[in-house]
C-alpha atoms as an extended CHARMM CRD file, in Angstrom:
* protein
*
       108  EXT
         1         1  UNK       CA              7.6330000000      -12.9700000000       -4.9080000000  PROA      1               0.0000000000
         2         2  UNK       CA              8.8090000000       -9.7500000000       -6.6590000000  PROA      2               0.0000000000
         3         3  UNK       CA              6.1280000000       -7.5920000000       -5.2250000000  PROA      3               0.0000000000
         4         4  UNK       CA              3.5040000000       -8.2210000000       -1.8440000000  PROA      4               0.0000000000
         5         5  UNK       CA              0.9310000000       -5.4280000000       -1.7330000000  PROA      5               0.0000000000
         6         6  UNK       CA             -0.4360000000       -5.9020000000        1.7620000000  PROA      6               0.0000000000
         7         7  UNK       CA             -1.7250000000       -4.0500000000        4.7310000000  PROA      7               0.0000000000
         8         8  UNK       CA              0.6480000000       -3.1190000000        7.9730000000  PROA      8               0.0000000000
         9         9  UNK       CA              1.1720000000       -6.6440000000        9.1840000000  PROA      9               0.0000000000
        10        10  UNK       CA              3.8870000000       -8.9550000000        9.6050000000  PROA      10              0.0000000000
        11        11  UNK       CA              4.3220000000      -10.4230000000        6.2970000000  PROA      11              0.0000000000
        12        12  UNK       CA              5.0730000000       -6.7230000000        4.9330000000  PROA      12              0.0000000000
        13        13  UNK       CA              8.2170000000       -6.9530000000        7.6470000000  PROA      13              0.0000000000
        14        14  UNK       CA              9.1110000000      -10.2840000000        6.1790000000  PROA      14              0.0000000000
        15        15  UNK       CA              8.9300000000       -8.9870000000        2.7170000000  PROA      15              0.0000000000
        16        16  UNK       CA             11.0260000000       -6.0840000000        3.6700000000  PROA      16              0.0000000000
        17        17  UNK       CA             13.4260000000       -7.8370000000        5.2390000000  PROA      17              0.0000000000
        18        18  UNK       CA             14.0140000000      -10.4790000000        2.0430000000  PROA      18              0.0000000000
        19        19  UNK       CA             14.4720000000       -7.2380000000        0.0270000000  PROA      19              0.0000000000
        20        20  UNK       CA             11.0380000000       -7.8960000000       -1.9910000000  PROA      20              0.0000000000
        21        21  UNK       CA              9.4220000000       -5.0510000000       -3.0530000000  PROA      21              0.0000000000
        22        22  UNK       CA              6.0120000000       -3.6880000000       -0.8160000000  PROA      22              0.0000000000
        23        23  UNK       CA              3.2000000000       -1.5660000000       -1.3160000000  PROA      23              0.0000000000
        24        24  UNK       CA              1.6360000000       -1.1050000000        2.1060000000  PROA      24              0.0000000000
        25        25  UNK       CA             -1.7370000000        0.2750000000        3.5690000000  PROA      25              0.0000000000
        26        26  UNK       CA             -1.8580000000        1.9500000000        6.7630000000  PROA      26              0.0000000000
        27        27  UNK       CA             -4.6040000000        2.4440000000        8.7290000000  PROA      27              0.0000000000
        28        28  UNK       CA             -4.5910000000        2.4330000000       12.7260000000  PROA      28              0.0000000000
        29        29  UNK       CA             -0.8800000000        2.0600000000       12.5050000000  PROA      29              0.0000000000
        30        30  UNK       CA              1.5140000000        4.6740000000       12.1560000000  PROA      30              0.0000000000
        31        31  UNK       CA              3.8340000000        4.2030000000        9.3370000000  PROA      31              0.0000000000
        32        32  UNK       CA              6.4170000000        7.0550000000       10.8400000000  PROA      32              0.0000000000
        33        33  UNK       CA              6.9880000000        3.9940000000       13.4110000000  PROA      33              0.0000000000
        34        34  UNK       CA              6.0420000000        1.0830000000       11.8600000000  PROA      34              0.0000000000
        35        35  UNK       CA              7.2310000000        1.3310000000        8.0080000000  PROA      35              0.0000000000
        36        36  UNK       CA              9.3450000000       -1.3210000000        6.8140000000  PROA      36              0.0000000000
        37        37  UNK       CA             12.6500000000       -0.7770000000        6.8080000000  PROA      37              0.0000000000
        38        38  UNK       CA             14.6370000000       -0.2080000000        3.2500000000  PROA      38              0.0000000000
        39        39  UNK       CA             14.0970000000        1.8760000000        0.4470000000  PROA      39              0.0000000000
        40        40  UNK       CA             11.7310000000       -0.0340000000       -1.7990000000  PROA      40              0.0000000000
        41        41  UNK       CA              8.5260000000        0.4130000000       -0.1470000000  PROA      41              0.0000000000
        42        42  UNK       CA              5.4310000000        2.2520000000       -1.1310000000  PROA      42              0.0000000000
        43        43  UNK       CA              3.2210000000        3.5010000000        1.9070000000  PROA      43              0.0000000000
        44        44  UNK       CA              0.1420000000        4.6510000000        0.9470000000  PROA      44              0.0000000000
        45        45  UNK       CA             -1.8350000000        6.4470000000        3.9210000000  PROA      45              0.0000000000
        46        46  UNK       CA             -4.5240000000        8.4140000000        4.3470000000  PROA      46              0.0000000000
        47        47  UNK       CA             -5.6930000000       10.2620000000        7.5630000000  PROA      47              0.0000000000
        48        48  UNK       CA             -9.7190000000        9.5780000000        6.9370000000  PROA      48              0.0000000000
        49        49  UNK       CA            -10.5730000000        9.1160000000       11.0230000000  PROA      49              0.0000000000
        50        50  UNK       CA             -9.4270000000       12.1610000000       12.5610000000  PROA      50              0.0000000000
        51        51  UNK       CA             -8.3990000000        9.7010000000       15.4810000000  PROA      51              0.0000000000
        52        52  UNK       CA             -6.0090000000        8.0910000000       13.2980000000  PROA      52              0.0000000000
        53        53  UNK       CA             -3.2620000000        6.7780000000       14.7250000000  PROA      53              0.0000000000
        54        54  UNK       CA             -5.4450000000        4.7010000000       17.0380000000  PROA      54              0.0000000000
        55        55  UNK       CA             -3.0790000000        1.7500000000       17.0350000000  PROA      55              0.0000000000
        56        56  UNK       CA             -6.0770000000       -0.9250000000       16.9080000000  PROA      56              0.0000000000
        57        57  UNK       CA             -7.5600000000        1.1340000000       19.7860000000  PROA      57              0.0000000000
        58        58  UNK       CA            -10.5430000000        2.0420000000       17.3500000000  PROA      58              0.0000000000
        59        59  UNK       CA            -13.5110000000        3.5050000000       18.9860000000  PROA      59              0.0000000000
        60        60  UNK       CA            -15.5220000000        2.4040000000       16.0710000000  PROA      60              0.0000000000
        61        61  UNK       CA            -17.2180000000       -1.1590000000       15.1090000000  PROA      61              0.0000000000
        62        62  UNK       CA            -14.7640000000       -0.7540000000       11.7390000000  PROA      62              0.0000000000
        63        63  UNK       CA            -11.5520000000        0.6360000000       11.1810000000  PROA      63              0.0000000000
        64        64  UNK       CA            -12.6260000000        3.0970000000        8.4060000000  PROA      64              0.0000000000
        65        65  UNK       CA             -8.9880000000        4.6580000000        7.7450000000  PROA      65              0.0000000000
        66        66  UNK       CA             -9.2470000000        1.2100000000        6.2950000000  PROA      66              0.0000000000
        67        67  UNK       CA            -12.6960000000        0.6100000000        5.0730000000  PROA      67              0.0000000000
        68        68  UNK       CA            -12.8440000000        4.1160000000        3.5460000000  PROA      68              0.0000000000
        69        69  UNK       CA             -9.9980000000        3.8580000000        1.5400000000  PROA      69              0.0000000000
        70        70  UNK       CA            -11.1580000000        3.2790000000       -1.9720000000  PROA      70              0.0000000000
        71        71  UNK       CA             -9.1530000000        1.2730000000       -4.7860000000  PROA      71              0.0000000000
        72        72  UNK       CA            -10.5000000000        4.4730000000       -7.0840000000  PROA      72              0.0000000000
        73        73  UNK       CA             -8.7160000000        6.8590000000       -4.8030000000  PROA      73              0.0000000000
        74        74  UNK       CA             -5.7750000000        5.2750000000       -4.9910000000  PROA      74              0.0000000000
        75        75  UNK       CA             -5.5630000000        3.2860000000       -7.8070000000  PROA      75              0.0000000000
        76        76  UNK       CA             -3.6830000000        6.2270000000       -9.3720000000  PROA      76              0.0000000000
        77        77  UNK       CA             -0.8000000000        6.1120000000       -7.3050000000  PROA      77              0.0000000000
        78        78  UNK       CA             -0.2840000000        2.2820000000       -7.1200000000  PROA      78              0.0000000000
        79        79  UNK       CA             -0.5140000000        2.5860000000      -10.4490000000  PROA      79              0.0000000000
        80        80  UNK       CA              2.4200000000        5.2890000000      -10.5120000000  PROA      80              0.0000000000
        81        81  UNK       CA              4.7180000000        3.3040000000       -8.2450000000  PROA      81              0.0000000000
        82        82  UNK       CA              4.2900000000        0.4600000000      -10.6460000000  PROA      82              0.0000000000
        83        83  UNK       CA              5.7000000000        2.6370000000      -13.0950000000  PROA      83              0.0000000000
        84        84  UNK       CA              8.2880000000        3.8940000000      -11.4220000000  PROA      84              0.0000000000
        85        85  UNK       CA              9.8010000000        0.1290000000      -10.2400000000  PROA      85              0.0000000000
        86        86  UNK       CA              9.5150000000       -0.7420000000      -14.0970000000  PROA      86              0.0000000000
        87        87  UNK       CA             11.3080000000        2.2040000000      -14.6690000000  PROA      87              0.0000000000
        88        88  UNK       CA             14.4020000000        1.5630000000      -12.2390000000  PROA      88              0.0000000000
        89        89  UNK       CA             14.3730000000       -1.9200000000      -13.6200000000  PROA      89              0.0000000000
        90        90  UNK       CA             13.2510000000       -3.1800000000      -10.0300000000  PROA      90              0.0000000000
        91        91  UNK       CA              9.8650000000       -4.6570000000      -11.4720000000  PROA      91              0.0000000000
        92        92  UNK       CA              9.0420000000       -6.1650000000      -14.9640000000  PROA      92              0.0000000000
        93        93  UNK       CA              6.8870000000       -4.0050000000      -17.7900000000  PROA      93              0.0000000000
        94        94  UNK       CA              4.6800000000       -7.4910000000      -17.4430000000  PROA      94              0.0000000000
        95        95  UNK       CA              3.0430000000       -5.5770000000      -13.9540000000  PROA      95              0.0000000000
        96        96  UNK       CA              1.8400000000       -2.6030000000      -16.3340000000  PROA      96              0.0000000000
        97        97  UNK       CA             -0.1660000000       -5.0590000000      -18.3420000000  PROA      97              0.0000000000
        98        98  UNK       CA             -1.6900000000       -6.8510000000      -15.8640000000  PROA      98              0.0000000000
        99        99  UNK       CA             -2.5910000000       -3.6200000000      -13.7450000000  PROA      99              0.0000000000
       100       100  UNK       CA             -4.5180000000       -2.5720000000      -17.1460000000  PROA      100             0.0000000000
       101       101  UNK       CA             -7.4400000000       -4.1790000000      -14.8850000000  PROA      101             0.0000000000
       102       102  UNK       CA            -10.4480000000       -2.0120000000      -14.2460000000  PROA      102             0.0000000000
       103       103  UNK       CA            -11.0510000000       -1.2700000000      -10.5430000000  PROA      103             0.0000000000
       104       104  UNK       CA            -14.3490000000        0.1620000000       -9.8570000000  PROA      104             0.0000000000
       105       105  UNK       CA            -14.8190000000        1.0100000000      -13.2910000000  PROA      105             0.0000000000
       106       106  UNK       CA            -12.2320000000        3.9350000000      -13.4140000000  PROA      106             0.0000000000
       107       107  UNK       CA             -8.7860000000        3.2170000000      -13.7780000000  PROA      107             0.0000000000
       108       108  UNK       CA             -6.6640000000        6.1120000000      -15.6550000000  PROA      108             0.0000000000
């Protein structure tokens, strides 16, 4: 794969360590400790749960650093790192077409 948009989990660690390109979301993690390793990673993060890091300690019946991150509110920044990989020849200009794809109705 050229590209493995994920959440923090192991595959993002294998990806990063075969050099593929990843676009990770972090939630009950930390990504100051657990980012993958490399330079060609995208961590997108978002302290929603003011208990966040909990480490999967959650005191709640849903981990909503997760569940509250919307693909509107970020959308814009995947979106931007797409065009920044095409644009240091690290992804192909075929990702911008594809990503033309509305998500929730509002994609810039």
């Amino acid at each position: 794969a050229d590209l493995l948009i994920c959440n923090d989990s192991g595959p993002m660690h294998m990806a990063a360590a075969l050099g593929t390109l990843t676009l990770s979301f972090f939630g009950p993690g930390d990504a100051r400790v657990f980012r993958p390793w490399g330079v060609h990673h995208k961590i997108i993060e978002r302290d929603l749960c003011r208990y966040r890091p909990c480490f999967d300690n959650c005191r709640f019946d849903q981990n909503y650093c997760l569940t509250k991150l919307l693909p509107t509110e970020v959308w814009p920044e995947i979106l931007q790192q797409f065009h920044d990989w095409v644009s240091q020849g690290k992804l192909s200009q075929g990702i911008l077409r594809r990503s033309e794809v509305q998500i929730g109705g509002s994609v810039p």
